[in-house]
Backbone and ligand atoms as CSV (ligand in chain L), in Angstrom:
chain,resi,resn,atom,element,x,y,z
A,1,UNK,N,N,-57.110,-101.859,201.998
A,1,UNK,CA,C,-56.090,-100.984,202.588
A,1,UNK,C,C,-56.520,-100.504,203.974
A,2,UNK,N,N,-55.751,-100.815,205.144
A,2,UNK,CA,C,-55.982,-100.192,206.100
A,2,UNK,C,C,-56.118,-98.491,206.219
A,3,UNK,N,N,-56.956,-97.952,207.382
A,3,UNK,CA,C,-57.546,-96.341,207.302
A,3,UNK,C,C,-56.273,-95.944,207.758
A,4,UNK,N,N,-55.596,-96.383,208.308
A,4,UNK,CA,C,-53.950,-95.964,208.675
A,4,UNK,C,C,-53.195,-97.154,209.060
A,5,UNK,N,N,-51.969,-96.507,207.992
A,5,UNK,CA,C,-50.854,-96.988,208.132
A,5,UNK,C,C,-49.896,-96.480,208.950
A,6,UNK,N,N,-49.356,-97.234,210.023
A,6,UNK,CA,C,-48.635,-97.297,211.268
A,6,UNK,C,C,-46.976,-96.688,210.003
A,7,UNK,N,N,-46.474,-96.176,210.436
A,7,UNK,CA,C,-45.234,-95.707,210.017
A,7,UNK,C,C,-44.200,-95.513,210.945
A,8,UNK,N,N,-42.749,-95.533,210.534
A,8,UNK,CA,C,-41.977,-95.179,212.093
A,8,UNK,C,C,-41.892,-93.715,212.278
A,9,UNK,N,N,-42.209,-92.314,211.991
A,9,UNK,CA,C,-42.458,-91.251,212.230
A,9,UNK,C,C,-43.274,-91.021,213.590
A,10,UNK,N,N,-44.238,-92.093,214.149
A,10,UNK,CA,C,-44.959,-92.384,214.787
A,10,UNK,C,C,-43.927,-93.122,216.152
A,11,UNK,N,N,-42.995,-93.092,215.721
A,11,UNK,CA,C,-42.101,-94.036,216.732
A,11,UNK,C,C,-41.469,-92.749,218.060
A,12,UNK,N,N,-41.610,-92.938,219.031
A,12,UNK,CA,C,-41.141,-91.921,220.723
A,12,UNK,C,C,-39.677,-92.979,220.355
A,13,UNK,N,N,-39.442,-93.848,220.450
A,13,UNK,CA,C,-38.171,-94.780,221.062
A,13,UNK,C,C,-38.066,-94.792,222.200
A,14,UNK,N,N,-39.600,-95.369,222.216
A,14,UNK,CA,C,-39.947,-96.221,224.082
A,14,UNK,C,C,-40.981,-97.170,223.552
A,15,UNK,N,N,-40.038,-98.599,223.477
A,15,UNK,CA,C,-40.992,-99.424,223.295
A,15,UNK,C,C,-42.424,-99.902,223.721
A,16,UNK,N,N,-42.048,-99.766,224.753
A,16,UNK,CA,C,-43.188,-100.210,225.305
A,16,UNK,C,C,-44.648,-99.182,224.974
A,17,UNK,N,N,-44.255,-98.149,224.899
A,17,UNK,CA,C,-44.852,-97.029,224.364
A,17,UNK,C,C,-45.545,-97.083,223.219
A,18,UNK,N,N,-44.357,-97.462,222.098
A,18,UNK,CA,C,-44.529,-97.571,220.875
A,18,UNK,C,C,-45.620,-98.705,220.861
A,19,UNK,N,N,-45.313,-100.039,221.088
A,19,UNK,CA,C,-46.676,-100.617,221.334
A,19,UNK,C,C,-48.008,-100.743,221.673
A,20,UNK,N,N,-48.072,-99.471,222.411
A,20,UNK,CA,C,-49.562,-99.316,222.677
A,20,UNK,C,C,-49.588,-98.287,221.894
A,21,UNK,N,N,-48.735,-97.456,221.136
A,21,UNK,CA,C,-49.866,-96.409,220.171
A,21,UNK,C,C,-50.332,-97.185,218.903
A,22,UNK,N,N,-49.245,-98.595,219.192
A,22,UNK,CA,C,-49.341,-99.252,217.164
A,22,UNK,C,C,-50.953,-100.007,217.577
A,23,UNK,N,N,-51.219,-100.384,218.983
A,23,UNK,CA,C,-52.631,-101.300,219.742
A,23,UNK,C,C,-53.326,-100.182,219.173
A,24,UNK,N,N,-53.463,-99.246,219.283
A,24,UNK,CA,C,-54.755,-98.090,219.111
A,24,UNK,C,C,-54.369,-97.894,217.879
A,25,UNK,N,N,-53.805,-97.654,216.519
A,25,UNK,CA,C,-54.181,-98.022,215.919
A,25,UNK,C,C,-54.339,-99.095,215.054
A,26,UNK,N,N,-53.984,-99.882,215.788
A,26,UNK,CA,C,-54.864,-101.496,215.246
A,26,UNK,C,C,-56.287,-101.410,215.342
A,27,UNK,N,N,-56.749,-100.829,216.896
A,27,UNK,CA,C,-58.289,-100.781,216.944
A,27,UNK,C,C,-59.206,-99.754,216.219
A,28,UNK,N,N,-58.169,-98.296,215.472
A,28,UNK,CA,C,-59.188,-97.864,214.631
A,28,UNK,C,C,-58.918,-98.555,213.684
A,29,UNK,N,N,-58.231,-98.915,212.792
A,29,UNK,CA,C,-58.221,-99.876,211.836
A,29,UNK,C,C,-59.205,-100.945,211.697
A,30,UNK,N,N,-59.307,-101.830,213.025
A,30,UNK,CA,C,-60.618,-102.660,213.367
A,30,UNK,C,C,-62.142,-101.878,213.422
A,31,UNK,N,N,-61.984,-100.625,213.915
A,31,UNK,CA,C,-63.042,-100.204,213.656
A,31,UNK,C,C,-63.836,-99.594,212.369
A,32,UNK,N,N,-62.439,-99.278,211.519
A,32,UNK,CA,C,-62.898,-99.109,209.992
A,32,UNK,C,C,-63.749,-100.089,209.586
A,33,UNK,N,N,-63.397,-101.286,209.566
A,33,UNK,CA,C,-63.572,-102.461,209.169
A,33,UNK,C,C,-64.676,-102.971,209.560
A,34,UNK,N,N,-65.399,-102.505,211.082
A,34,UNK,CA,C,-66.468,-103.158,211.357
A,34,UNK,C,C,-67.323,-102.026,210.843
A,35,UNK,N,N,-66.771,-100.793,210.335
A,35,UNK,CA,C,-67.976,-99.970,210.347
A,35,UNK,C,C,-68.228,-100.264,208.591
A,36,UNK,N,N,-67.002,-100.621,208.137
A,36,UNK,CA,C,-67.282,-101.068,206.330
A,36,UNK,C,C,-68.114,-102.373,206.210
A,37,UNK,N,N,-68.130,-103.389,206.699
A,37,UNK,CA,C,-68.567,-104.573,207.278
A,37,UNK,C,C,-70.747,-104.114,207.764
A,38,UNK,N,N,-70.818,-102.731,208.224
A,38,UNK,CA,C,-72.040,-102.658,208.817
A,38,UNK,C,C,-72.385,-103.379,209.794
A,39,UNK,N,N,-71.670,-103.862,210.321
A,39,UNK,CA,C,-72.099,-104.697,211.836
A,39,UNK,C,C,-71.838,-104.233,213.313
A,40,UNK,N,N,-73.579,-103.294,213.547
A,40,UNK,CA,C,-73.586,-102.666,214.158
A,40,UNK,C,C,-72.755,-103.105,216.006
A,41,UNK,N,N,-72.886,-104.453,216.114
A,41,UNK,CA,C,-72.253,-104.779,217.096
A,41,UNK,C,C,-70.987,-105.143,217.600
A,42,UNK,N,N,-70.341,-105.420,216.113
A,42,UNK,CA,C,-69.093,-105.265,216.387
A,42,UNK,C,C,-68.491,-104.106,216.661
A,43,UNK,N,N,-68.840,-102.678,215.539
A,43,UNK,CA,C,-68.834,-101.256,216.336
A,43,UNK,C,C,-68.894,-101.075,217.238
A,44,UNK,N,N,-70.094,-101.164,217.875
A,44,UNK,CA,C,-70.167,-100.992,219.338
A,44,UNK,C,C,-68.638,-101.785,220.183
A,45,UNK,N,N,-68.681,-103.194,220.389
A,45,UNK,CA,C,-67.538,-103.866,220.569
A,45,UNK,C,C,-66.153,-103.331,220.685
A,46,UNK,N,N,-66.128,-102.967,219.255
A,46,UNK,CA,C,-64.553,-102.305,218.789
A,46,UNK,C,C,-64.911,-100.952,219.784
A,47,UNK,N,N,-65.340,-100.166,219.733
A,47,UNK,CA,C,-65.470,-98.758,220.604
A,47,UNK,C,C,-65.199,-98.542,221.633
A,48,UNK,N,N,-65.816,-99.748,222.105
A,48,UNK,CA,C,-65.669,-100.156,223.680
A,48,UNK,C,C,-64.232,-100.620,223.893
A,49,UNK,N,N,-63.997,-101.643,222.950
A,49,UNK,CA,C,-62.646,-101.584,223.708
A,49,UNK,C,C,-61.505,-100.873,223.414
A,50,UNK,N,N,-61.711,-99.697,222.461
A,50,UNK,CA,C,-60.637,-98.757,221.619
A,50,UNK,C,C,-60.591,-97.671,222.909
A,51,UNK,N,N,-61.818,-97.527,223.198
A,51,UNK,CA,C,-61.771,-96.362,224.571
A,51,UNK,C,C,-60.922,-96.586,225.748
A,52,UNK,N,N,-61.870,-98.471,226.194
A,52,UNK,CA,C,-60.617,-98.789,227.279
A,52,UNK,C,C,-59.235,-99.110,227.387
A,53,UNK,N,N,-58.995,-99.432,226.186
A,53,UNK,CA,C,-57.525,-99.375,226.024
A,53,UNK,C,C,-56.903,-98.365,225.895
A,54,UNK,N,N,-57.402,-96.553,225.344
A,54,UNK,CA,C,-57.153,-95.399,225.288
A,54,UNK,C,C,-56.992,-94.940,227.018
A,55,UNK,N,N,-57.591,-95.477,227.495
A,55,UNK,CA,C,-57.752,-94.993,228.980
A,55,UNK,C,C,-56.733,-95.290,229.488
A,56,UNK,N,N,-56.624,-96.707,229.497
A,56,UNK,CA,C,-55.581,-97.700,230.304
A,56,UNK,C,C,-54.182,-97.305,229.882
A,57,UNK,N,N,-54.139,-96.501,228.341
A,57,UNK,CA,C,-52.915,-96.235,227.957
A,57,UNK,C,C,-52.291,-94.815,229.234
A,58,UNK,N,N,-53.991,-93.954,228.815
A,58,UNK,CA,C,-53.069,-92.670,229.324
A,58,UNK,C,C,-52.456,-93.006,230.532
A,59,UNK,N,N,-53.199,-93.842,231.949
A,59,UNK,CA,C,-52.513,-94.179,232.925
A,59,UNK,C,C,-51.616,-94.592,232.920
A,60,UNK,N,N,-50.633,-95.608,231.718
A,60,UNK,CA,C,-49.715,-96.474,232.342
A,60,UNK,C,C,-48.824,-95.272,231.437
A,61,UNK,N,N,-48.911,-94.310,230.423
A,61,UNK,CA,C,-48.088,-93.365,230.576
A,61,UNK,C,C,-47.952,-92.216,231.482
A,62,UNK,N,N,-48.904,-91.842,232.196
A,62,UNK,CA,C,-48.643,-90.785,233.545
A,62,UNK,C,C,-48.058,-91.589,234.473
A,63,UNK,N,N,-48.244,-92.699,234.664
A,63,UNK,CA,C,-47.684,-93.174,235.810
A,63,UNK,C,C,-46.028,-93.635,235.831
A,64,UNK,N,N,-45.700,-93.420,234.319
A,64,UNK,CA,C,-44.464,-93.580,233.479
A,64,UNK,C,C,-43.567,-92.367,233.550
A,65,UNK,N,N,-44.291,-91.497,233.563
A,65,UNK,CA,C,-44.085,-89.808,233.077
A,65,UNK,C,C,-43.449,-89.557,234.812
A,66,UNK,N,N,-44.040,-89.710,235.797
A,66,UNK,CA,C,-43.988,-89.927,237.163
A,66,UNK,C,C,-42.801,-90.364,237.476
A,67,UNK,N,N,-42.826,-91.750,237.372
A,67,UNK,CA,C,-41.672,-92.487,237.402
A,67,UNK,C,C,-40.540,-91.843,236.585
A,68,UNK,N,N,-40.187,-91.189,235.760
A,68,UNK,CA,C,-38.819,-90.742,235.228
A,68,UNK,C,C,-38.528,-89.051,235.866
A,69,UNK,N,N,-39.869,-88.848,236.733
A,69,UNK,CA,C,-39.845,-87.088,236.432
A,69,UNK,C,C,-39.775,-86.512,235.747
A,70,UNK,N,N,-40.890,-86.700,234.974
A,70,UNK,CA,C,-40.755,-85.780,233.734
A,70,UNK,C,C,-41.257,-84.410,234.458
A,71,UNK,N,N,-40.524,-83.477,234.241
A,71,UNK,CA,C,-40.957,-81.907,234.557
A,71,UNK,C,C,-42.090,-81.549,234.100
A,72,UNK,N,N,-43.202,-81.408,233.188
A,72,UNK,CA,C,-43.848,-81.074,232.340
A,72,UNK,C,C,-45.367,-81.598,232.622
A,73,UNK,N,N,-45.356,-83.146,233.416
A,73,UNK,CA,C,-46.170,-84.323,233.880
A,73,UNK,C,C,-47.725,-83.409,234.072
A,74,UNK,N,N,-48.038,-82.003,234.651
A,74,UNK,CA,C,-49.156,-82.003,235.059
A,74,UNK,C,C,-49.461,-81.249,233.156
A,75,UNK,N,N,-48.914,-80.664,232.754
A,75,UNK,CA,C,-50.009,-80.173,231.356
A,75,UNK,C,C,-49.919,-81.205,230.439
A,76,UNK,N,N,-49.178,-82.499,230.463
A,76,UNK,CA,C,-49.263,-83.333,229.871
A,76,UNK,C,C,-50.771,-84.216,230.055
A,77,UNK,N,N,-50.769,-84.452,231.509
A,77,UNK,CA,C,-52.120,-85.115,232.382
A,77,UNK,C,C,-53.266,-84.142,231.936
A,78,UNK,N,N,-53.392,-82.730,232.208
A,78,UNK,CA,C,-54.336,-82.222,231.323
A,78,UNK,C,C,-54.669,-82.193,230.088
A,79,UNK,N,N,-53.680,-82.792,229.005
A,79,UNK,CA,C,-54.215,-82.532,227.662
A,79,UNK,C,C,-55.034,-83.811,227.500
A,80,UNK,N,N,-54.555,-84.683,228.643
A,80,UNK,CA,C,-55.484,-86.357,228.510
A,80,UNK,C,C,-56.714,-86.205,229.354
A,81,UNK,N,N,-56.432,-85.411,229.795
A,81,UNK,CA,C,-57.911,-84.987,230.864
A,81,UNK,C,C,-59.359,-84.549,229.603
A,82,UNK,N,N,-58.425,-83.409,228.929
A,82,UNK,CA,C,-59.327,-82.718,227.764
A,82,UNK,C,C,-59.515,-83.853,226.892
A,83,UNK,N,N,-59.133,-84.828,226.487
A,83,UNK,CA,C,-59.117,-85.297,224.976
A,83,UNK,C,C,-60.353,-86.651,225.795
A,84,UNK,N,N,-60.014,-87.066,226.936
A,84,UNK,CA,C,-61.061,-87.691,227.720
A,84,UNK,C,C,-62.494,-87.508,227.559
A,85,UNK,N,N,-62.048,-86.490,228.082
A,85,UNK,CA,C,-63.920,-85.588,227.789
A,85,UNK,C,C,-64.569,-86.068,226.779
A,86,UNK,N,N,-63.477,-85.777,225.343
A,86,UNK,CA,C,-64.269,-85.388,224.019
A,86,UNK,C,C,-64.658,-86.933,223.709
A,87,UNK,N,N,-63.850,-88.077,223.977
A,87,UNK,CA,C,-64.065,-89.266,223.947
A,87,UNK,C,C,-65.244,-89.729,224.420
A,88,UNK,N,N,-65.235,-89.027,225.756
A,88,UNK,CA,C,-66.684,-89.920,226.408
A,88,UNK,C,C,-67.828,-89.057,226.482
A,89,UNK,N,N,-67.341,-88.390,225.569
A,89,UNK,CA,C,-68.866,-87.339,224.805
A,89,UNK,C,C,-69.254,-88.345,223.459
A,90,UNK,N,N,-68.057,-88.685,223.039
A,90,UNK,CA,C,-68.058,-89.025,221.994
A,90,UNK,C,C,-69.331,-90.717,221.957
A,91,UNK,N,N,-68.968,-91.342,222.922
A,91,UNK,CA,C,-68.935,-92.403,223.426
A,91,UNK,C,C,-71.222,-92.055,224.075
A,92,UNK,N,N,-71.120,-91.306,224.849
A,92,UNK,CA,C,-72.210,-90.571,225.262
A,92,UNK,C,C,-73.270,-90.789,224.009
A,93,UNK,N,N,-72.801,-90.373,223.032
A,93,UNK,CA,C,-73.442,-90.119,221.635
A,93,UNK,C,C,-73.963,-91.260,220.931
A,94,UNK,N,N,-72.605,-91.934,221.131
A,94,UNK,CA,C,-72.762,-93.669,220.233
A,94,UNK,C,C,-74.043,-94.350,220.693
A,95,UNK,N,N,-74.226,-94.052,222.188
A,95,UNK,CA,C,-75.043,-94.773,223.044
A,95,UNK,C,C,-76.164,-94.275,223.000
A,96,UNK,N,N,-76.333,-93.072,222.316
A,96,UNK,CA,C,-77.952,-92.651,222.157
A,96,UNK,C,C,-78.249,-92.513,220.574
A,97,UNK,N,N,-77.631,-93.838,220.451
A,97,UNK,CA,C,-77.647,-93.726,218.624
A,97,UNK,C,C,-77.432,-92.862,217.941
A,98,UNK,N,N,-76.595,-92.050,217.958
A,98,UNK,CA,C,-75.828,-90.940,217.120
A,98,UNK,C,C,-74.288,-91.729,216.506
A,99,UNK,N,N,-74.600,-91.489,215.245
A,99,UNK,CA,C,-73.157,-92.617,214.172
A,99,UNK,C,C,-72.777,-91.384,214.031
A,100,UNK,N,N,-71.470,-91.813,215.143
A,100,UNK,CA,C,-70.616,-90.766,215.746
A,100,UNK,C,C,-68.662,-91.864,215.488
A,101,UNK,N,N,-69.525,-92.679,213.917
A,101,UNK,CA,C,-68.042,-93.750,214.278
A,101,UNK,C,C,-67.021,-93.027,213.597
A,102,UNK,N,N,-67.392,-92.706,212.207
A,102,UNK,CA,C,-65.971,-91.737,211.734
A,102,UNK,C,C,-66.044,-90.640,212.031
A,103,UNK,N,N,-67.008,-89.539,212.930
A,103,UNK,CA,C,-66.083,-89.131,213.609
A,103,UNK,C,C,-65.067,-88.961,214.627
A,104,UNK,N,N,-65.498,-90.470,215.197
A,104,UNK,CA,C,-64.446,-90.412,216.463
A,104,UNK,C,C,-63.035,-90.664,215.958
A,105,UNK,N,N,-63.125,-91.845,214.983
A,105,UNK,CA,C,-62.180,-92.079,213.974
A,105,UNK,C,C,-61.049,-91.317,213.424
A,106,UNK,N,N,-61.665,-89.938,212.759
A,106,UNK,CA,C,-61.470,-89.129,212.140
A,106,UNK,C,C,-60.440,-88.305,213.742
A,107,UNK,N,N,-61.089,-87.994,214.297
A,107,UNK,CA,C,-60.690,-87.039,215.333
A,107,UNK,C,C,-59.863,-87.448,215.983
A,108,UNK,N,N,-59.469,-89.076,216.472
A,108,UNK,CA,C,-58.717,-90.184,217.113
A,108,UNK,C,C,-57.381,-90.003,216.336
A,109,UNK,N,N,-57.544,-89.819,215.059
A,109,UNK,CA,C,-56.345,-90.464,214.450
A,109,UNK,C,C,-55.613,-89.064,214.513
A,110,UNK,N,N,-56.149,-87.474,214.083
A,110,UNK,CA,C,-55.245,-86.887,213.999
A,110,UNK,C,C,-54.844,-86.233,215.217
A,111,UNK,N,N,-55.589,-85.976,216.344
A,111,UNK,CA,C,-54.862,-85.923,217.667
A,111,UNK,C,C,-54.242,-86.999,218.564
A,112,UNK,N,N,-54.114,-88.069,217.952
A,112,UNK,CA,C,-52.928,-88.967,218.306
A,112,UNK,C,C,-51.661,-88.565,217.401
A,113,UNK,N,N,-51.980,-88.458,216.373
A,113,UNK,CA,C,-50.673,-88.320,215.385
A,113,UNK,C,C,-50.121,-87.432,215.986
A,114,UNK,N,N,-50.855,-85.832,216.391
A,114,UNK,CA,C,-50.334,-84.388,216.928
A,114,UNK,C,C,-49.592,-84.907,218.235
A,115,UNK,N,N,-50.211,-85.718,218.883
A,115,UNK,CA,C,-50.298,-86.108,220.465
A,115,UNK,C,C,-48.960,-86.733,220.520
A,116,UNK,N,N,-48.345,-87.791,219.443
A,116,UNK,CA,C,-47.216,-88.577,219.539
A,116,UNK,C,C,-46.247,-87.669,219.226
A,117,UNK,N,N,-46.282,-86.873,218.359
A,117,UNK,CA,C,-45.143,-86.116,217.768
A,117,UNK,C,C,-44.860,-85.108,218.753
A,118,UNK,N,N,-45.319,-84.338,219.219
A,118,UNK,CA,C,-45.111,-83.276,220.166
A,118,UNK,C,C,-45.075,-83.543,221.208
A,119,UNK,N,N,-46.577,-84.193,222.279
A,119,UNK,CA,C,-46.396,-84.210,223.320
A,119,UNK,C,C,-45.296,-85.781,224.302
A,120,UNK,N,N,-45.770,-86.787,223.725
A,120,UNK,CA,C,-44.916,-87.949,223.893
A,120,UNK,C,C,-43.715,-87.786,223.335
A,121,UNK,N,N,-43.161,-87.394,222.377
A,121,UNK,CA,C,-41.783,-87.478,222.409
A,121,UNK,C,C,-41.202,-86.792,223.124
A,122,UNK,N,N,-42.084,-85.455,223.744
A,122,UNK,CA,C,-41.103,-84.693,224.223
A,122,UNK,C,C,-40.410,-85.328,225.813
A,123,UNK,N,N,-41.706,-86.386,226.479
A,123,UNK,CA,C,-41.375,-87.086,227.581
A,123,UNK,C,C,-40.432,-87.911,227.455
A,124,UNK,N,N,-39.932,-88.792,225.950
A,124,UNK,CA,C,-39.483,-89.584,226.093
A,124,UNK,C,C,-37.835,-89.938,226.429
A,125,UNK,N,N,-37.032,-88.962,226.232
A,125,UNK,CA,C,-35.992,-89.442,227.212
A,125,UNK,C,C,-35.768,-89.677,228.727
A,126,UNK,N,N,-37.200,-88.852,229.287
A,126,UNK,CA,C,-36.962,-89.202,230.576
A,126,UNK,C,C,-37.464,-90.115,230.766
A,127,UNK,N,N,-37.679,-90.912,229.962
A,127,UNK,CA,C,-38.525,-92.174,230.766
A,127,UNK,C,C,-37.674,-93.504,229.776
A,128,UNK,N,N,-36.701,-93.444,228.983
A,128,UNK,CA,C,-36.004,-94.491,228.034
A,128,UNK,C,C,-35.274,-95.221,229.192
A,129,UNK,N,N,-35.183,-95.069,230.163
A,129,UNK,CA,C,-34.260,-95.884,231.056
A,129,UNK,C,C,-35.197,-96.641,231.956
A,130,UNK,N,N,-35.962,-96.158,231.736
A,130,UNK,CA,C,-37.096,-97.023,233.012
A,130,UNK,C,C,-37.183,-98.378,232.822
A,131,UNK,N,N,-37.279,-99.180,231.476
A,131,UNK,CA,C,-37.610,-100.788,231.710
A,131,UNK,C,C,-36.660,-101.351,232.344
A,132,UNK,N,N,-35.111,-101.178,232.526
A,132,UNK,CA,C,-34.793,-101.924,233.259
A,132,UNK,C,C,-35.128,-102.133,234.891
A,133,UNK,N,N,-35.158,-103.411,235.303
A,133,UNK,CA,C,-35.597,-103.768,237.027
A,133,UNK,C,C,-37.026,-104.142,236.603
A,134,UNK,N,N,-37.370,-104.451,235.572
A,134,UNK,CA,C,-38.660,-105.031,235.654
A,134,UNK,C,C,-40.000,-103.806,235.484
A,135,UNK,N,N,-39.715,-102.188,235.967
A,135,UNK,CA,C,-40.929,-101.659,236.280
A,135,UNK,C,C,-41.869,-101.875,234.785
A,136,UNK,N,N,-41.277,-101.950,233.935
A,136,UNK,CA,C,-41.994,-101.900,232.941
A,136,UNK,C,C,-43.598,-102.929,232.727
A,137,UNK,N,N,-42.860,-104.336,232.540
A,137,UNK,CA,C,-43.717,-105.958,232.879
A,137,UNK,C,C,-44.346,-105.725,233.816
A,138,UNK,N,N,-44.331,-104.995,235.413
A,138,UNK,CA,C,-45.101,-104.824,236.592
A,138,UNK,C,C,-46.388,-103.639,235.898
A,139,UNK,N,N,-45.510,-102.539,235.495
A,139,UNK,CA,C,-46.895,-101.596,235.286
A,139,UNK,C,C,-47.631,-102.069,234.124
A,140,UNK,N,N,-47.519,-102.736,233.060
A,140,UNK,CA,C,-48.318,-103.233,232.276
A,140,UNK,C,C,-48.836,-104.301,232.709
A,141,UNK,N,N,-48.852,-105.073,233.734
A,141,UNK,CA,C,-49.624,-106.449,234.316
A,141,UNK,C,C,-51.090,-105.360,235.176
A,142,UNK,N,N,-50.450,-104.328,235.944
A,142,UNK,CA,C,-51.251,-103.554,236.636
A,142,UNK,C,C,-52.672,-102.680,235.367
A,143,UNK,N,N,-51.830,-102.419,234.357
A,143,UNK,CA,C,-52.969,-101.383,233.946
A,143,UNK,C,C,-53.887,-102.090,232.394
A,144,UNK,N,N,-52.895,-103.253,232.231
A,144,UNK,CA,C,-53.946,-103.877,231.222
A,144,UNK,C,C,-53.928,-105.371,231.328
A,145,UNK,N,N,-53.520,-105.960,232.920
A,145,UNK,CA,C,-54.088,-107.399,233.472
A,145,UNK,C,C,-53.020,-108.555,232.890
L,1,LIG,FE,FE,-49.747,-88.829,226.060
């Protein structure tokens, strides 16, 4: 059984959106798995790229949030500023051998859950009109290649 199950409660109704929160948790899911598995390098692996894809997300949603005007855009950018930190504390830790995997896990999953329900939905009508003209395909070529 996966450590979470993706549900549509979890759904903004911004696709493109919706896809990168279902990517993150695919990668704690992957990281359950490498940490049930004991293979310390795939952990590492999965971490690494659960972070950079966490990163790459918050940008291509501020830069989203921007693009529609969302009113709200700078305490939104700060709550990703804060949750940053705790990540690459988190991350800080891993790297000086501290098995810091379920708790990042643990801490990942329920301030995303809080994070989608409150703070992303509340952006999301201003930004439901944006994929058309392409910006959408352009800012995702830009922030994840
Ligand atoms: Fe967000």
């Amino acid at each position: 059984m996966a450590y979470w199950d993706w549900d549509e409660s979890l759904e903004i109704g911004v696709p493109v959106i919706d896809m990168q929160h279902r990517q993150i948790v695919d990668y704690i899911n992957m990281l359950d798995d490498a940490m049930r598995s004991h293979d310390q390098e795939e952990v590492r692996f999965v971490i690494e790229q659960l972070i950079e894809y966490t990163m790459n997300h918050f940008s291509f949603e501020e830069t989203m949030m921007e693009h529609g005007n969302y009113p709200f855009i700078d305490t939104h950018k700060q709550v990703h500023v804060n949750f940053t930190k705790r990540i690459h504390n988190y991350h800080d830790r891993f790297k000086r051998g501290d098995d810091v995997t379920r708790a990042l896990m643990g801490d990942l999953k329920v301030w995303l859950e809080n994070h989608i329900k409150r703070d992303d939905l509340d952006y999301s009508p201003y930004v439901k009109n944006i994929g058309k003209g392409g910006w959408v395909s352009a800012a995702m070529k830009r922030f994840f290649g």
